[in-house]
N, C-alpha and C positions, 0 to 999 in steps of 0.2 A: 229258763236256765241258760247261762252264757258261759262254753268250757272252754280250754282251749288241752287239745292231748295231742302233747309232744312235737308243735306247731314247731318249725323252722319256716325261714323264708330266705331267700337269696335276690339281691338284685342285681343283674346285668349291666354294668356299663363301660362304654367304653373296651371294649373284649374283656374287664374284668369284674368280678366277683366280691359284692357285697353282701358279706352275713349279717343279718338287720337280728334275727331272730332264730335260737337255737334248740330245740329240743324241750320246747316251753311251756309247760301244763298249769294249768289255774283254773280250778273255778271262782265263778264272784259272786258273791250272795245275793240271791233273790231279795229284793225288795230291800233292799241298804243301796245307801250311797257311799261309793269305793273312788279316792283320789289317787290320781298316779304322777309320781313328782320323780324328777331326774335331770338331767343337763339338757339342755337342748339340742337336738340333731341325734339324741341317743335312740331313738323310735318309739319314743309315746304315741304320737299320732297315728304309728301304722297299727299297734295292736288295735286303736279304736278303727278303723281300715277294714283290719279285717274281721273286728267283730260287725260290723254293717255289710260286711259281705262287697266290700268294695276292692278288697284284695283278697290273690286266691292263694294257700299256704303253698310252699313248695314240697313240703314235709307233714305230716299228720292233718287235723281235722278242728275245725272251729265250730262248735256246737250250739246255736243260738235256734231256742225252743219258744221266742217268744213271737208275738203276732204281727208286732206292730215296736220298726225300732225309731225314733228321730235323731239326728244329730244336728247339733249344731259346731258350725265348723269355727275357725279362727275369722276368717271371712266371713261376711256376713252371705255371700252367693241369693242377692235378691236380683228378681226379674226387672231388668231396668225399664220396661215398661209396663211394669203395672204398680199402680201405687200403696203403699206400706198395708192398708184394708185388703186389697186383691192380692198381693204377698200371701197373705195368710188365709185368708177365705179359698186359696189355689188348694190347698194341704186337707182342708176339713170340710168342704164345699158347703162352709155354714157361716153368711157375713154375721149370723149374731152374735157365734160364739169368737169369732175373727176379732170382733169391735169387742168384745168382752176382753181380752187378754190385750189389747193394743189399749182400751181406756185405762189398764191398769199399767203398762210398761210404756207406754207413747202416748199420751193423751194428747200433745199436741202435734204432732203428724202424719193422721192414720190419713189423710188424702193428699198426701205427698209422694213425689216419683223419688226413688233411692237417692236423685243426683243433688236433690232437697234438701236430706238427710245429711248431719256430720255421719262418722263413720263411728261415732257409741250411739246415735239415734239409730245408726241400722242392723247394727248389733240386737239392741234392741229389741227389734221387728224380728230375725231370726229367731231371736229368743222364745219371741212372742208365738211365732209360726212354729217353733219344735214343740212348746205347750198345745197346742190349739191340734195340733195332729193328735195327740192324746195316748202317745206309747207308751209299753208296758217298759221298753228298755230306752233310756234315754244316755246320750254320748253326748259329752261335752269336753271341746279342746278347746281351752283357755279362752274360756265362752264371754268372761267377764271383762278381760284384758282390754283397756282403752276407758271401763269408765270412770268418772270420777266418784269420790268417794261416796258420797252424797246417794249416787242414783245407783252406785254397788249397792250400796245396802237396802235399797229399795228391794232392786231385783233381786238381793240372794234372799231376802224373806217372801216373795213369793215364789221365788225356783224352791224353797227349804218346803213351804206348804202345797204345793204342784208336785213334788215329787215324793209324799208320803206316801209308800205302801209301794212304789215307784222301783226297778233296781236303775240307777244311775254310773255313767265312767266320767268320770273328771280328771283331765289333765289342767296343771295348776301350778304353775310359779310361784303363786302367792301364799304367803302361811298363814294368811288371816282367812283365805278363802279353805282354810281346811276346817276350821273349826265346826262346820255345820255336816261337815262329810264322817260315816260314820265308822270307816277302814281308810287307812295313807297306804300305799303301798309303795316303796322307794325303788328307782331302778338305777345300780350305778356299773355296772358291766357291761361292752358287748362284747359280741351280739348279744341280745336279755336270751337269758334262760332259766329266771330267776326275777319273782315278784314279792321282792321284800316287806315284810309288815313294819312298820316303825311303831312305836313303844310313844305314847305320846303320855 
């Protein structure tokens, strides 16, 4: 289960006070995959933050019940020295199942060092490594953004088969990448305190 009850957050800068997040409750359904679409700079990214427990609320409690979460970030955040196979094999300390998810999204770079890599091949390899981790909750901020069209749709039918039974966050700009996501939830206020359903 992943909750959030009556989460505010505040940031510091500067001697002043940014409200990112107000008195915010949600739960997101187990086992669906939930998009979250809004302007950029509105704080998509940080609810996914603090559902990984990478931000701590200033207000209320983030409740994540599951064992095992992966994200994949905007960046791709690979180790620059180890190559696209050791990337992934790091996560699940298994090169078979490593080379198993890189023959299906990198088939031609799994012995390559990131600097190798365009920047949708390493995308890619992230992708590959947040599969091969094998989490029950998986976070995804605009995980697809960079590729072309071609190797999107590659990757969104095995992220759509990889993440059956799966609960998934997706932040997404794109309207075509909504179609496989099984809840949109719109954010257009801040701070959010409020996670709109859209009507599709």
């Amino acid at each position: 289960m992943l909750k959030f009850e009556k989460v505010s957050l505040t940031f510091k800068t500067e001697g002043r006070e940014q409200h990112v997040l107000k008195d915010l409750s949600y739960t997101f359904e187990t086992g669906r995959i939930t998009a979250i679409t809004g302007v950029s700079g509105i704080g998509k990214t940080t609810i996914l933050n603090l559902a990984a427990g990478l931000l701590e609320t200033s207000e209320g409690s983030v409740i994540n019940t599951f064992a095992k979460t992966a994200y994949v970030f905007q960046e791709p955040r690979l180790l620059p020295w180890k190559t696209a196979l050791e990337n992934v094999t790091c996560v699940c300390g298994d090169e078979k199942k490593a080379k198993f998810y890189l023959d299906i999204l990198l088939p031609e770079g799994s012995d390559k060092y990131p600097d190798e890599l365009s920047g949708g091949m390493q995308q890619r390899v992230s992708i590959a490594r947040a599969m091969a981790y094998d989490a029950e909750l998986v976070l995804l901020d605009e995980a697809l953004k960079g590729l072309d069209m071609q190797t999107k749709d590659a990757v969104v039918k095995t992220l759509r088969e990889h993440l059956k039974g799966r609960t998934a966050i997706m932040i997404t700009h794109d309207k075509s990448e909504l179609e496989f996501c099984d809840t949109v939830l719109e954010i257009s206020d801040a701070p959010i305190s409020e996670l709109k359903h859209v009507n599709r």
